[in-house]
C-alpha positions as CSV (number, residue, x, y, z in Angstrom):
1,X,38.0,-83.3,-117.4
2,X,39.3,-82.5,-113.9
3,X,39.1,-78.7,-115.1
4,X,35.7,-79.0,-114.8
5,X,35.2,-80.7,-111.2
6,X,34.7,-78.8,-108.3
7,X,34.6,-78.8,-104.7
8,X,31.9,-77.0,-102.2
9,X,31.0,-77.4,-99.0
10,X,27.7,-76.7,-97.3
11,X,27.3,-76.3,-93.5
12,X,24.2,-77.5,-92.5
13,X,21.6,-76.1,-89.8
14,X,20.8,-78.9,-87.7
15,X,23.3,-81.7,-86.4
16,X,22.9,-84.8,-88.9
17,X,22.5,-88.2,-87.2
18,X,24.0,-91.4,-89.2
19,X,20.6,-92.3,-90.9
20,X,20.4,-88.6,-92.3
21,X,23.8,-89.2,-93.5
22,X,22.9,-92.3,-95.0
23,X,20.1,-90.9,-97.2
24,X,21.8,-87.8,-97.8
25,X,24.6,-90.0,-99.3
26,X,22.4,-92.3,-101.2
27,X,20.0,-89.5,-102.7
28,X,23.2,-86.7,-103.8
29,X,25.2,-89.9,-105.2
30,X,22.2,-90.9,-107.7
31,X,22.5,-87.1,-108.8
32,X,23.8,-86.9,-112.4
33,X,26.7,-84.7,-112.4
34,X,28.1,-84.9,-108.8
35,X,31.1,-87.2,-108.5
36,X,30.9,-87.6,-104.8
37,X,30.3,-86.6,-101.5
38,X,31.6,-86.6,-97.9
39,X,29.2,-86.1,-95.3
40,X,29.3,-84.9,-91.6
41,X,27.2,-84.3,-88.8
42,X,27.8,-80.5,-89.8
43,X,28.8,-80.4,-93.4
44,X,28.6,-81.5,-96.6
45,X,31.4,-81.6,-98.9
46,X,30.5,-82.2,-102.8
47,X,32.6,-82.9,-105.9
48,X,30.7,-82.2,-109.0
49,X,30.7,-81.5,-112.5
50,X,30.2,-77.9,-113.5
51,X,29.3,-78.2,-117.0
52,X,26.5,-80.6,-115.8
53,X,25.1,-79.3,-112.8
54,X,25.7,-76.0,-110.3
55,X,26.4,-75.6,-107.3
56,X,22.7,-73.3,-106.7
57,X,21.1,-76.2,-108.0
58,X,23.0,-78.8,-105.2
59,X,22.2,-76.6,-102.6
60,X,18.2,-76.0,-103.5
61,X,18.4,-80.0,-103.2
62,X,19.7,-80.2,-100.1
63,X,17.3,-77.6,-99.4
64,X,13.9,-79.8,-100.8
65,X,15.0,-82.6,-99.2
66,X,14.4,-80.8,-95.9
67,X,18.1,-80.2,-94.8
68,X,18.4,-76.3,-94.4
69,X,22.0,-75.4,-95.6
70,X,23.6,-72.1,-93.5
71,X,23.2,-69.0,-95.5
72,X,27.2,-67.6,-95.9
73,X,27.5,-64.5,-94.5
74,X,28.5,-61.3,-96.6
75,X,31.5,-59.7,-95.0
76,X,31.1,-56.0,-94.0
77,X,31.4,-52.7,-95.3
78,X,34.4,-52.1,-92.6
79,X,35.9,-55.9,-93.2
80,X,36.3,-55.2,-97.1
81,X,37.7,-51.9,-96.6
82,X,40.2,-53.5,-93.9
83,X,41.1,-56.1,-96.5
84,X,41.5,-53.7,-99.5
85,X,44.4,-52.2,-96.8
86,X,45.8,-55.1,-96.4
87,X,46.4,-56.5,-100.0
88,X,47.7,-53.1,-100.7
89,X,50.1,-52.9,-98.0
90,X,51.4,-56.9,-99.2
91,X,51.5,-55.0,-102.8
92,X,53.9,-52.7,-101.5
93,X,55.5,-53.3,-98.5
94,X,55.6,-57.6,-98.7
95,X,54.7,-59.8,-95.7
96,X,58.7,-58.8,-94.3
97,X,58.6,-56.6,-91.2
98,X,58.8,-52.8,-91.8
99,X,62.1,-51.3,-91.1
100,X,62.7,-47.7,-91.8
101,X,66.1,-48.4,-93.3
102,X,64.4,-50.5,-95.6
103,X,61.8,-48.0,-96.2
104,X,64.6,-45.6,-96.9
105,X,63.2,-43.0,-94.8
């Protein structure tokens, strides 16, 4: 069964004081299908089942019970290609430093 468990983590948008925490705790324990939770004054980490419940459901909630959770941030068009580069230079090259006797140049 621990296939199926999973771990998110939500950032929230406001700071959470101990009696948010408290009924945050309470209320996303009594969910059927989340195992448990850690909670911060700036996040909230969730273990849950994901044959049982998902993670869009967790988070719409957090949402309802008046906790706005921070929108993740899609990376750019320039980030992704800079990325691609770099997965294809590991490909070929490896995470060594370059040396042109190496490269056989």
């Amino acid at each position: 069964m621990d296939d199926y468990t999973k771990t998110i983590i939500y950032k929230v948008t406001q700071a959470l004081n101990n009696r948010d925490i408290s009924y945050l705790q309470s209320r996303l324990t009594s969910v059927e299908g989340i195992d448990s939770c850690d909670i911060s004054t700036s996040s909230i980490s969730i273990d849950y089942n994901t044959l049982t419940i998902t993670c869009a459901y967790i988070k719409e909630l957090i949402n309802f019970m008046g906790y706005i959770v921070k929108e993740e941030k899609k990376p750019g068009r320039f980030k992704r290609f800079i990325t691609f580069l770099a997965k294809g230079n590991r490909k070929t090259f490896g995470n060594k430093k370059l040396d042109c006797c190496e490269l056989e140049r």
